[in-house]
Structures are given as C-alpha cells and as structure tokens.
N, C-alpha and C positions, 0 to 999 in steps of 0.2 A: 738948795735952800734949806735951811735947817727948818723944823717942825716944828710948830707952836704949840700951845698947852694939849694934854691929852682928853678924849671925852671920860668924864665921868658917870656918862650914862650908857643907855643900852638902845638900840635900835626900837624902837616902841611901834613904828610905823612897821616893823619886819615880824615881829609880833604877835601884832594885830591881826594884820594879812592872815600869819598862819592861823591863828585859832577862827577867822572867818571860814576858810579854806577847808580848817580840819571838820568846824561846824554842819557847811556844805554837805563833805563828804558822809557826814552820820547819818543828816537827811536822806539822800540819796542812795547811800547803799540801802537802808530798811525801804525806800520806795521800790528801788530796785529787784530787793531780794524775798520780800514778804512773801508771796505767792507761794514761791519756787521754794521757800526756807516750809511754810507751811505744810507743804503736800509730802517733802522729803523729808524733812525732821520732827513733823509735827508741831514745830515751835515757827511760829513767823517773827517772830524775835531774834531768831539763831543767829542770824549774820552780825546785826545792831549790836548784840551783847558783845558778840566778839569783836567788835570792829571800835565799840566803844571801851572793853576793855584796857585792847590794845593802843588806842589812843589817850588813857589815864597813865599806863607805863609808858609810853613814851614822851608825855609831856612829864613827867619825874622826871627821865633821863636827859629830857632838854635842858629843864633845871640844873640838873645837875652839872651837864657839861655847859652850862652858861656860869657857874661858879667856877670852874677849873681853869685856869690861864692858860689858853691853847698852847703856848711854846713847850708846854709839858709832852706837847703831843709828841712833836719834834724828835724829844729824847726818846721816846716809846716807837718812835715809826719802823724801829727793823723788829722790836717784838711783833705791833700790829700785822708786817708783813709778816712774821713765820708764819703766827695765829693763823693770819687769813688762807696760805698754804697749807696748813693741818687742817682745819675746817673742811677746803676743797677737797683735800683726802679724802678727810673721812666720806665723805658722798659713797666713795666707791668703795665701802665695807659695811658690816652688819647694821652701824648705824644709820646709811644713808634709806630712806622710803622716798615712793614715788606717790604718795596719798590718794593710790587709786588714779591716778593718771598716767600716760604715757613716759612720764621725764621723772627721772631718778632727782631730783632737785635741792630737797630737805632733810635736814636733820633732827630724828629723834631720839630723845633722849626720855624716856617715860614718857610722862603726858607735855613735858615742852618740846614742841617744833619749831624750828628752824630754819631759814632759807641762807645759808651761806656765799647765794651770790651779793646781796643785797648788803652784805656784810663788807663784800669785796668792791662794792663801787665807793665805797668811804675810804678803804682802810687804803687804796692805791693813790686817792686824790694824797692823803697824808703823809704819804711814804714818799710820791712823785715830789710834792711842796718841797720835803724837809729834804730831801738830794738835792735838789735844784737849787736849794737855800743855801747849802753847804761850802762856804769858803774855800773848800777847796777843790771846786766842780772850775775847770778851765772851759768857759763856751764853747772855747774855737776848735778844742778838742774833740770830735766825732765819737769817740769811742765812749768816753765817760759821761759826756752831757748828752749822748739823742740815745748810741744802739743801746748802752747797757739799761736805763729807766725804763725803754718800751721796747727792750728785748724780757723784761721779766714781766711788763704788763702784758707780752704776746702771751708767755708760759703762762698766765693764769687764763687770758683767751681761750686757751685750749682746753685746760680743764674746765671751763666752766662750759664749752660747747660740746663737751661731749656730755652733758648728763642729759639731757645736751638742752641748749639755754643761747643760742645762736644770737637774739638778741642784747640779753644782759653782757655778752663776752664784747661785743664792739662797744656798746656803755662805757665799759668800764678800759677799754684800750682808748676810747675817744677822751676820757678824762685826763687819762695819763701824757696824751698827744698835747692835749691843749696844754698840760703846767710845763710840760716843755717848752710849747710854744712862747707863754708866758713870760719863763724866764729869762729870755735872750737870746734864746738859738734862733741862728740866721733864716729865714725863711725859706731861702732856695734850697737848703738841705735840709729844712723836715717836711717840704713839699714831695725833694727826690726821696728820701724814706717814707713816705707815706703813699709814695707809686710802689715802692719796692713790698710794702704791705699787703697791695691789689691780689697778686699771686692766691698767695695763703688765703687769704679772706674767699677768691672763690670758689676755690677748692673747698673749705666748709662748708660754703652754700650748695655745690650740687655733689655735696659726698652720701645725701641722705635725700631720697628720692621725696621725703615731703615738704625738705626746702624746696625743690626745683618745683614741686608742683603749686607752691607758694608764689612764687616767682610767674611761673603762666596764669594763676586765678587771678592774681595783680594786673596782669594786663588784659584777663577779660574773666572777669567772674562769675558771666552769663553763661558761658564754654559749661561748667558744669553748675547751674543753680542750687540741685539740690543735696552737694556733695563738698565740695571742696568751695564751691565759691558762694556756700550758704551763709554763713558768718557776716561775710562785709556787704553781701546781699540787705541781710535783718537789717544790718547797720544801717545802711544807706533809707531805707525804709522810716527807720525810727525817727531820723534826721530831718527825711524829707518832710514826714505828715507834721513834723514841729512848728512851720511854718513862722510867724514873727512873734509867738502870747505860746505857741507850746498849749499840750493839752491837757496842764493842770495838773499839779504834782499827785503820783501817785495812780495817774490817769491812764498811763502808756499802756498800748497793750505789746510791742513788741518782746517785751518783758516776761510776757506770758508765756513761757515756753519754745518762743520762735527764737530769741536773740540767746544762744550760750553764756551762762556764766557771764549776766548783765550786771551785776556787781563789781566784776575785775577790771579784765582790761577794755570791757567797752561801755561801762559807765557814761562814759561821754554820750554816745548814743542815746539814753534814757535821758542823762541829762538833755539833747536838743532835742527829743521827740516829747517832755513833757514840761521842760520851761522855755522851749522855742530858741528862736535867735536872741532873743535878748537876753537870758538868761546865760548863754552859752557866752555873748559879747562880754557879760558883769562878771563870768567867772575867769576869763582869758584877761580880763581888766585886769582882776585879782592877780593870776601871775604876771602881768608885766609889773604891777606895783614890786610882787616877791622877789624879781628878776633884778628888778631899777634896785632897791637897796643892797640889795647882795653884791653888787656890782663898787656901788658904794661905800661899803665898807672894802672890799678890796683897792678902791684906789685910795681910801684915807688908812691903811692898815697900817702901823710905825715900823714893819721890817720885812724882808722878802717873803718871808716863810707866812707871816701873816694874810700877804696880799696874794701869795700863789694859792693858798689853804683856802680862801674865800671865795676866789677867782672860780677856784676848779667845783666845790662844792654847788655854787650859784649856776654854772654851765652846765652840772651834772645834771642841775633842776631841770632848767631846763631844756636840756636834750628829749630827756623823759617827757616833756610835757609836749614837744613839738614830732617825737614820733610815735606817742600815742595819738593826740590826735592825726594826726595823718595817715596810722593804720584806719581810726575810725570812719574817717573820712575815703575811705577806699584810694587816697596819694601815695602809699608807700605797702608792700608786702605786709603779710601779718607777722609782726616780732616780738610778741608777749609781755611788750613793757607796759605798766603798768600807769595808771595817772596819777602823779603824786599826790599825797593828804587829803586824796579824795576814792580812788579805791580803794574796794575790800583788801585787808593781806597785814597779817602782823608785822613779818620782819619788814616790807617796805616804811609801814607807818613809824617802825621804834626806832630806825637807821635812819630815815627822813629826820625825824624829829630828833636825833644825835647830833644831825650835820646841823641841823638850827639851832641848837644850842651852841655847838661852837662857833658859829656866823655871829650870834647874838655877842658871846664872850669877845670874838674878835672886835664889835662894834662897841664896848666897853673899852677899847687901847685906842680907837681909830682919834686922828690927830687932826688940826685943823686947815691943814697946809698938804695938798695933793703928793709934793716931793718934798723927802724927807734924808737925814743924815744918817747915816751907818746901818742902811740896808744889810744883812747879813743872812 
C-alpha cells in the first residue's frame, strides 16, 4: 500500500517522556549521592553538577541529531563502524584508564573521559540497520544476511569483554541480533545461530573467576552476605523498607554507605527504598510510554533503514532498562548496565540522548500508513 502524506512534526509525546525521565534522574542521583559526594569530595553537589552537566551536552547533541536526516547516518555506517573499532583499541594503550576501578573501560584524553562501550551500543544498531537495508543483502543467503552482521558484532563482544565489560558486550551483540531479526531473516536460522552463540558466550562467563562467582551470589547471595553477595543484599533491603509511599525523598538510609556506588547502577534501589512502590510503578510508566513510541515511529518509518534504526535503538532501551532492573531486583546476576536517563555516567546520558535525537529526527519522516512503498 503506498504511504500517505509524511509527519511534519516530531514525536512530542517521546520528548517529553525523556526530559521527564532525564528530570527524575538529576533528582535522584543528588539524593543518591549527596552524603557519599560530601565526605569524599567535599562537595555534595559533585555528582548533580556532573550529571547535570552532562545532561545540558547531551540534550545539544539531541538537538542536533534531531536536525540531521538520519539516512545520512546510513552513508556514514562503515566510518561509524571503524571509529567504534579504533575507539575499542585504544582502551588497550596509553590512552585507555581504569578511573581507579578494576576494568580498564574509558578513554582519556586530558581532562575529557570517555566510555567507548557506550559508544558501541549506538554506532552497531547503525551499522546493523544500514546492511540489512542494503539492496543488495539476499535474506535467504546465510553468509551475507546473519554470519557476516553478527560475526563483526561478536569481534566487538570480545573486545569489549575483555576490558572487560561482560555486560555491555551482550548489549550490544543483542542489538545487532534483533535488526537482523527485524529485517527478514527466517527465524529457524537466527534461532540455530544463536544456539551456536551459547558456546562463546560461556566460556566468557567462567573464564574470569568473578563472573562465576557472580553467577553463584545470584543464586544464593546469603552464601556470602558480607562479601560477594553484599551489593544485591543492600539492594534488596533498600527495596524492601520502601514499602507502598517510600521513605521520602532524600530519606533512604541504604545510601548511606551500605549500598556501593548508589548513584549508578543501583539507583533503582534508592529510587524504591525512598519513593516506594509507586514511585518505582510512575517511573516503569515512564518507560513503557518511551518504549510504546519508539516502537511507533519504527513501524510508521517511510524506509527499511529508518524502521530497523528505530526498531533497534527503542530495544536497545530497553534491554538496559529491563536488566538493570532485574539486577536490582536480585532476578538476574550483576551486569553493570546501567538505568537509562536516569543514572549517574556521562557517556551513557550523551549516547542515550544521540539515539533520541535520531528516534525524534526519524519521527519527523514517519508516514501515516503502517506499510509503505519502496522500502530500501
């Protein structure tokens, strides 16, 4: 069925959402981090500045790529790929620091840091779209439409689990899985490669004794409370005392030095222990609304590349959204992903808020008629 007039507008509902979301997240981290920012820096402001910072350049950069006509992206996706592969390099030379943690992760360049994986869960949804888009990709072809797309998203797998980043590497191979999936390839054969995946993947998992011991806290994190299954222990805690009303922003005490790095990835945590269940219900609202139009604009998109580009971004969302919370929630091992536009972390907030501007850009072309003519 051929497409009717195109929108002349921009997704307002998708938006909103996010500057509510990013809103949240300022809250919350300075609730989060004030204590811990104070005793350590001096400043109980440290986190907030940064995190608001970071969310002023990132909402520039959404602007900005909500003016650019995504199919530019298109033509740019095998630079974006090298980029994202020199990037991953450099981790492992003089530029790469591990900012005082265990994982080699970021790039410094003077006083700007950088997380180059975070870079990489964008730049492969874009690269994945515009191959899958390409006229001249044969579906029924094995080699060109499934091994070659996520035989180059495994090779970034690997470099990004060795700095090592165990969860951002499946991220970013599950995006690339899905725009295949997306564009046509037959089920039965990206089911059979993605058994043939199982191998590799856990062999990662217990190549490095503190995934495996990941893996046992998961299944009982009582086994060692004050060591290895402390984390999701606080969590669980913070969770629990939240009850239905939460103990009043700012209120939490697990925050206080019990729960690690309550700012990052367990946010969520602070978030149920001090606006309770409801709170935690209106922010999970919040993303299915972000979810529903993302989704949206991929099926009104006017061309493959458009509707795979949105597809994969909207899923990347929320992957991240669904196994942070279920790290937090002690459902799933701990995997260091992050909660979208709502925890602390620059490169997540500036690459989140990149992909929403091109979601938004995308929803300025989307058409009024679900199927449309000369997909390409």
């Amino acid at each position: 069925m051929a497409a009717k007039s195109a929108s002349k507008d921009y997704d307002r509902v998708l938006l909103l959402t996010t500057i509510l979301l990013l809103g949240i997240g300022l809250i919350m981290v300075f609730s989060a981090s004030f204590v811990i920012a104070g005793e350590n820096s001096g400043d109980s402001y440290y986190f907030l500045k940064r995190q608001a910072l970071w969310v002023a350049i990132g909402l520039a950069a959404l602007y900005l790529f909500s003016r650019i006509h995504y199919l530019k992206l298109k033509k740019l996706s095998l630079i974006i790929l090298v980029l994202n592969f020199v990037l991953l390099g450099l981790i492992f030379t003089g530029f790469g620091t591990d900012l005082g943690t265990e994982a080699k992760r970021w790039l410094a360049f003077g006083p700007i840091v950088v997380q180059p994986s975070e870079f990489s869960k964008l730049a492969f949804i874009i690269f994945t779209a515009a191959y899958m888009s390409s006229r001249r990709i044969n579906l029924r072809n094995m080699w060109t439409a499934t091994i070659l797309p996520l035989g180059i998203a495994t090779a970034a797998l690997f470099m990004i689990s060795l700095q090592p980043d165990f969860g951002t590497s499946v991220v970013v191979l599950a995006g690339a899985i899905l725009v295949v999936f997306f564009a046509g390839v037959p089920i039965i054969r990206a089911a059979s490669l993605s058994l043939l995946g199982l191998p590799p993947l856990g062999y990662l998992m217990v190549q490095e004794e503190y995934r495996l011991q990941r893996i046992f806290t998961f299944i009982d994190p009582w086994a060692d409370p004050g060591n290895s299954g402390y984390q999701v222990i606080q969590s669980l805690y913070a969770l629990g005392s939240g009850h239905l009303f939460g103990s009043g922003l700012g209120r939490g005490r697990q925050k206080l030095f019990y729960l690690p790095e309550p700012q990052n990835d367990f946010i969520f945590a602070v978030i149920g222990e001090e606006l309770g269940f409801i709170g935690v219900v209106a922010i999970l609202m919040l993303y299915l609304v972000f979810i529903w139009r993302g989704f949206q604009i991929a099926l009104k998109a006017p061309d493959l590349f458009g509707s795979l580009l949105a597809a994969g971004i909207t899923f990347l969302t929320a992957l991240q959204i669904l196994l942070n919370v279920a790290v937090v929630t002690g459902s799933l091992p701990v995997t260091g992903i992050n909660l979208p536009l709502i925890s602390a972390g620059g490169s997540s907030i500036f690459f989140t808020l990149i992909s929403i501007g091109i979601l938004i850009n995308i929803s300025k072309h989307t058409v009024e008629t679900k199927t449309v003519q000369g997909r390409s």
